[in-house]
N, C-alpha and C positions, 0 to 999 in steps of 0.2 A: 217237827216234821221229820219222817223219816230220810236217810239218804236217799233209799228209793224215788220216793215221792219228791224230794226236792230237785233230783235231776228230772224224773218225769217233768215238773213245773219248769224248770228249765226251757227243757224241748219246747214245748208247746210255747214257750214266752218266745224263746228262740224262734220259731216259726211264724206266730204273730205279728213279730217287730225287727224280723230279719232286715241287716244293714241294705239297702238297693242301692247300684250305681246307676238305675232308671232301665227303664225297657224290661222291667218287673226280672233283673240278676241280681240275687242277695247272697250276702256273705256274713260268714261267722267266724270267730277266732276260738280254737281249744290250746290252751297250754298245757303240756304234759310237765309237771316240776318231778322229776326223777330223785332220785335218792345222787345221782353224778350229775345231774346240767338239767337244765330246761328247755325244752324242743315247743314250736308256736309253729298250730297244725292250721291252713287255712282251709275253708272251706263257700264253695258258691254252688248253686243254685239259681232256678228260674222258675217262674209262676209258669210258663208254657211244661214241664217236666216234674215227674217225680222224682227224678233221681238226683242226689245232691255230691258234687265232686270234689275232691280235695285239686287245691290248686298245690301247684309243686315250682318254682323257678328254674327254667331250662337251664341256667348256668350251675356247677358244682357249689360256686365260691358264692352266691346267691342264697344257696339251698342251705349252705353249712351256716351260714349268718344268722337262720335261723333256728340255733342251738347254742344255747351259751352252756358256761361251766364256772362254779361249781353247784351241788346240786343245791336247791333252796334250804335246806335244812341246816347247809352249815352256818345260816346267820341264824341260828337260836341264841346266841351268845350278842347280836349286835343286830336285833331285829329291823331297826330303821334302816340299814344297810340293804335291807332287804328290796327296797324301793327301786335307788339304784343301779342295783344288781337288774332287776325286771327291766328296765325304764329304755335299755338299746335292745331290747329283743320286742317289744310292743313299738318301738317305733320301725322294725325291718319289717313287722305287720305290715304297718299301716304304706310301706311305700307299695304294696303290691295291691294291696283296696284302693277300689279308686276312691277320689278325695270324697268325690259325690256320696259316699255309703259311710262316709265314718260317721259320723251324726248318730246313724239307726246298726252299726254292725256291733253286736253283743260278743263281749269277750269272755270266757269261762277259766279261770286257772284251777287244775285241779292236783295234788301232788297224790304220792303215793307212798312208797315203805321207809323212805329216809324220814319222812316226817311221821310215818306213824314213831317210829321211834322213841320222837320227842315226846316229853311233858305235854300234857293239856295246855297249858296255862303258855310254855313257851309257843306249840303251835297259833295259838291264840295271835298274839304279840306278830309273827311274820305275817298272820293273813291281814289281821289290820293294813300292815304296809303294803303288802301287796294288790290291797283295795284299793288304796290311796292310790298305787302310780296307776294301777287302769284306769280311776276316775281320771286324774292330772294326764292321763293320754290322748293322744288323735282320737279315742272311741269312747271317751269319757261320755260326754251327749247319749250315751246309751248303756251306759252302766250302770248295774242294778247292786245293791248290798246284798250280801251271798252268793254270789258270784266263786269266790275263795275257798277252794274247801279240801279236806282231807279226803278220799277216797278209802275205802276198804280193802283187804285183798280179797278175801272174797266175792267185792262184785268189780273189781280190777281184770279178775279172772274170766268173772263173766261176763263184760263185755270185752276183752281181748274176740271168747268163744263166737258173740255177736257178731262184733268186726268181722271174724271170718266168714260164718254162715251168709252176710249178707253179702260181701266178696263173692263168695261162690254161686252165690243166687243170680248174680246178674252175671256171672260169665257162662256165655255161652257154649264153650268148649266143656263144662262141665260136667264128670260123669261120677262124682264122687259119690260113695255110701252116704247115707245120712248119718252117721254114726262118727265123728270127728269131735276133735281137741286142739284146745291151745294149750301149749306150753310157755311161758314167758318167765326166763331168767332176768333177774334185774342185777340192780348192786345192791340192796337190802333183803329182797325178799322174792320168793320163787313161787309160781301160781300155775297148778293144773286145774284145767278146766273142761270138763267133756258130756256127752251123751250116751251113757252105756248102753251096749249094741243089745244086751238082757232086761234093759229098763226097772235093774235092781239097784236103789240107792236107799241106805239105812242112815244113813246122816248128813250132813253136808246136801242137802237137797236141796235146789231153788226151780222154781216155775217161772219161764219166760213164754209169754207171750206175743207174737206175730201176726197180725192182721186174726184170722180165723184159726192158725195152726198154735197148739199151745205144745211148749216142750218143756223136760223133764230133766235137771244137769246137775251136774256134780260138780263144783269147786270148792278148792282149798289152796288158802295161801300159807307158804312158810316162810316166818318171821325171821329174818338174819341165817336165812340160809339163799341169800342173794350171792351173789358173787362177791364183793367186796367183802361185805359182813361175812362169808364164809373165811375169806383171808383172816380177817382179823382173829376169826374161834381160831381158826388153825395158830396163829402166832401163839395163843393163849395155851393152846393144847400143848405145841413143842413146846412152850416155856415151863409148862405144870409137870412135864414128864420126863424133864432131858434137863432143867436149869441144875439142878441139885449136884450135876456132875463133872462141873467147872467152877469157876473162881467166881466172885461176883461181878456183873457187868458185861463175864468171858463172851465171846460169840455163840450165838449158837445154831444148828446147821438146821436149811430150808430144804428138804428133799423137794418142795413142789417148787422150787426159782431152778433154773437152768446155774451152772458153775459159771461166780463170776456175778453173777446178778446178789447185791448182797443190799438189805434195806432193815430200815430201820420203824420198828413197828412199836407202842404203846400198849403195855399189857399191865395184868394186874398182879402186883408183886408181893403182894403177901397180904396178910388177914390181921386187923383190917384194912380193908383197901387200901393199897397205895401203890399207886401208877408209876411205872418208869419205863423209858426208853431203853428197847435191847436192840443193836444188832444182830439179825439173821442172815447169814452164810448161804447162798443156795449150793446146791449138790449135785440136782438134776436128777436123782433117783428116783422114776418114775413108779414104779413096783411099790417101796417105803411110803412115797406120796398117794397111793391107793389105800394103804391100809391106814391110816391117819385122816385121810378125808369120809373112808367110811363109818370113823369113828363120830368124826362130824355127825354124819348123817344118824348117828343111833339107830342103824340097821338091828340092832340086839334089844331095843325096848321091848317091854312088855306089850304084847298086844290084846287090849280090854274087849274088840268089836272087829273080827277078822270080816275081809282081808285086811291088811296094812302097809302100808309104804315106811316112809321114813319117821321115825322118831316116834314108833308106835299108832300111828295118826291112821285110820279107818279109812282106806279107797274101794269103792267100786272097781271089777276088772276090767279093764282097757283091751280084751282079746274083740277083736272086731272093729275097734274104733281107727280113725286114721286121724294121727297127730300132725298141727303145724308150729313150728319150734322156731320162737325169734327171740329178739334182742340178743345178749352173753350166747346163748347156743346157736344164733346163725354167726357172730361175729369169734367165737373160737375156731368154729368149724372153717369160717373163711381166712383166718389166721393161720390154721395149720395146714390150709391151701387146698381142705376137700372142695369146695364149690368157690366161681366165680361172685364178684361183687352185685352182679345184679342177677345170680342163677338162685330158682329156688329146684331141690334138688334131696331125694331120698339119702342118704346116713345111717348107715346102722352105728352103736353103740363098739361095736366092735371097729373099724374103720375110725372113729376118733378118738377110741385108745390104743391103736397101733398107732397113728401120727403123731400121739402124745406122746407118746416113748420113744418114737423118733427124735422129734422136736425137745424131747426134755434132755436129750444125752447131749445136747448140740454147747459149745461155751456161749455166754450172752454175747461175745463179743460177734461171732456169726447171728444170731437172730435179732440184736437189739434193734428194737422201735419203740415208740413209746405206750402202747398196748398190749406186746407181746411179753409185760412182766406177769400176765396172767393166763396166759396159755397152757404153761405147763402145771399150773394145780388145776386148772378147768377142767385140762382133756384124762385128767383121773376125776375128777366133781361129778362132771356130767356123767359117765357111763356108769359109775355107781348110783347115781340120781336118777337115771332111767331103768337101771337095774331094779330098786325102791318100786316106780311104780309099776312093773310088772315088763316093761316092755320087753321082745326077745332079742338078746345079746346080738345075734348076727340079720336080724332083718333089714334088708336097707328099703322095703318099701312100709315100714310101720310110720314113719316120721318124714315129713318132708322139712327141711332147714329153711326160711328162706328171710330175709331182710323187709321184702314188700311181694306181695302176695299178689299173683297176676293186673303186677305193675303198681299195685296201691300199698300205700303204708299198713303194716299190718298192728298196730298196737290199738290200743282198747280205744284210744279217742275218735278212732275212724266212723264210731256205731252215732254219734254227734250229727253226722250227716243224712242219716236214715229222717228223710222228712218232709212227709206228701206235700204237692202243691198248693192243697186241700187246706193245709196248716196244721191237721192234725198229727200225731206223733206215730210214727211208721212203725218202730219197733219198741222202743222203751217202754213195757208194762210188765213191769219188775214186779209178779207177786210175794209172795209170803216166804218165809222160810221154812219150811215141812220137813 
């Protein structure tokens, strides 16, 4: 069975056999396993109503409970750890479902780029265990085998786009174009996703379906150009280009770390393979760290199918669309202090490489926290990444930033909740690839 089709059969089982705590309110659990921690999204519902809501716990220290770290993929090496690892974030699930619904409330864990990463055969090994604790959990009584699955980036992306559209659909202050995108930076792997405002798409083309309305998207995910995995090519790049001209072991300097912020990265040290630990010196040279992260980006490939973004890769133009940009790009952008923690909020590309240069000249001992060691290669990452896909350098109304999008979580597991009273499946009719 297709991915498609197995999440379709999801939904629909999902809607079927949704958890009730009686008086016909049903609830459902989506875990997002990330490439850095896993987040456990809940969500409820009522037979009286179509629309299906994400519950959130009004405390902070509640809400954060339900995100643990690190991401799922680092037990490939000690997969039964993996159980574990899961077994206190299924059970902060379950203190907010009432007791009455565990029985019938269906749990879905789905991860994304940290585990595509892996091996087949290691993937394999952690979904096993990660089946095992949802069954040994409060929701076990309604756990089904394949439940556990890897997601794709390209339909990561497309339902991030989902998520948004049906956000938007039910807010009623909304006056937006039809013509929007998501953006979503991870820590593996980076995914646009949109409706070109020309309805010209030569590759990368998927057909979603909406009640009567069918639309027409463009996504594309790039593999280890997530934020983290971008750190790591960058370590590999200074060490491929700059080791040769010190001692062996010698330090070697991090233009994208603020001076003072100095770590220690695993690279690959010579052919064949052989791994060792260097020390990296940050500098803070924001300018140096632009032209090394767009070397990342292979802004200079060959392009086989114009237009192109990064790394050679075929986009459709984005002139007309409006973009909504989360994870890594609302949380740099809230690091470098352009928007508040719960603003979502226009950015141009220009305005976060002015604070990046700001912010990069600063010593760590002024900015240190424990997030802001990725600030200063981001706010060079991102505007070159936005430059890639077309967008304009100084626009701040092309892109809104925001964490949660008129109040709601905005990442892909949001479209989970799309799901008529009816039972049948609101939005997930995932066609073909064309």
């Amino acid at each position: 069975m297709s991915l498609a089709a197995s999440l379709l059969t999801y939904t629909a089982a999902l809607a079927a056999s949704a958890g009730s705590s009686g008086g016909g309110v049903h609830w459902g659990v989506v875990i997002d396993c990330g490439s850095s921690g896993s987040r456990a999204r809940l969500y409820t519902w009522t037979d009286a109503s179509s629309v299906v809501d994400e519950f959130t716990p009004t405390a902070p220290a509640d809400e954060a409970a339900l995100q643990i770290e690190p991401g799922l993929s680092s037990f490939a090496a000690d997969p039964a750890g993996a159980g574990p690892y899961l077994s206190p974030l299924l059970a902060q699930a379950a203190r907010w479902v009432p007791a009455a619904a565990h029985n019938s409330t269906r749990v879905q864990a789905l991860a994304t780029a940290g585990m595509r990463l892996l091996p087949a055969h290691a993937q394999a090994r952690v979904w096993q265990a990660v089946e095992r604790a949802i069954a040994q959990s409060a929701f076990g009584a309604a756990h089904a085998a394949g439940s556990a699955m890897t997601l794709s980036g390209e339909f990561e992306g497309l339902f991030n786009w989902m998520t948004i559209e049906y956000i938007l659909a039910r807010d009623p202050r909304a006056a937006e174009s039809p013509y929007f995108g998501g953006l979503d930076l991870g820590g593996a792997s980076t995914q646009i996703s949109f409706r070109p405002a020309d309805g010209v798409i030569l590759q990368d083309a998927y057909r979603v379906r909406r009640g009567e309305e069918a639309y027409r998207l463009y996504s594309h995910s790039y593999m280890r150009f997530g934020q983290d995995q971008a750190k790591l090519r960058l370590a590999q790049l200074i060490y491929d280009t700059r080791a040769s001209g010190g001692g062996e072991g010698a330090p070697l300097t991090n233009p994208c770390a603020n001076t003072g912020l100095n770590e220690n990265y695993t690279v690959d040290c010579g052919a064949p393979s052989r791994p060792c630990t260097r020390l990296f010196v940050g500098s803070g040279e924001h300018s140096a760290c632009k032209e090394l992260t767009a070397t990342l980006l292979r802004l200079d490939s060959e392009c086989l199918l114009a237009p192109c973004a990064a790394h050679g890769v075929y986009q459709p133009s984005v002139s007309g669309v409006h973009f909504f940009a989360i994870s890594a790009f609302f949380y740099t952008a809230n690091g470098l202090g352009l928007l508040g923690w719960s603003e979502e909020k226009g950015i141009s590309a220009a305005e976060i490489d002015q604070a990046g240069a700001a912010f990069c000249a600063k010593p760590w001992a002024e900015v240190a926290s424990r997030y802001a060691t990725s600030y200063c290669f981001a706010s060079a990452y991102i505007p070159l990444l936005l430059r890639a896909y077309g967008v304009p350098y100084e626009d701040q109304s092309f892109i809104t930033f925001a964490r949660k999008i008129r109040g709601f979580n905005s990442g892909w597991t949001y479209i989970y909740r799309t799901i008529r009273k009816s039972g049948s499946v609101d939005f997930l009719y995932l066609m073909s690839i064309f």
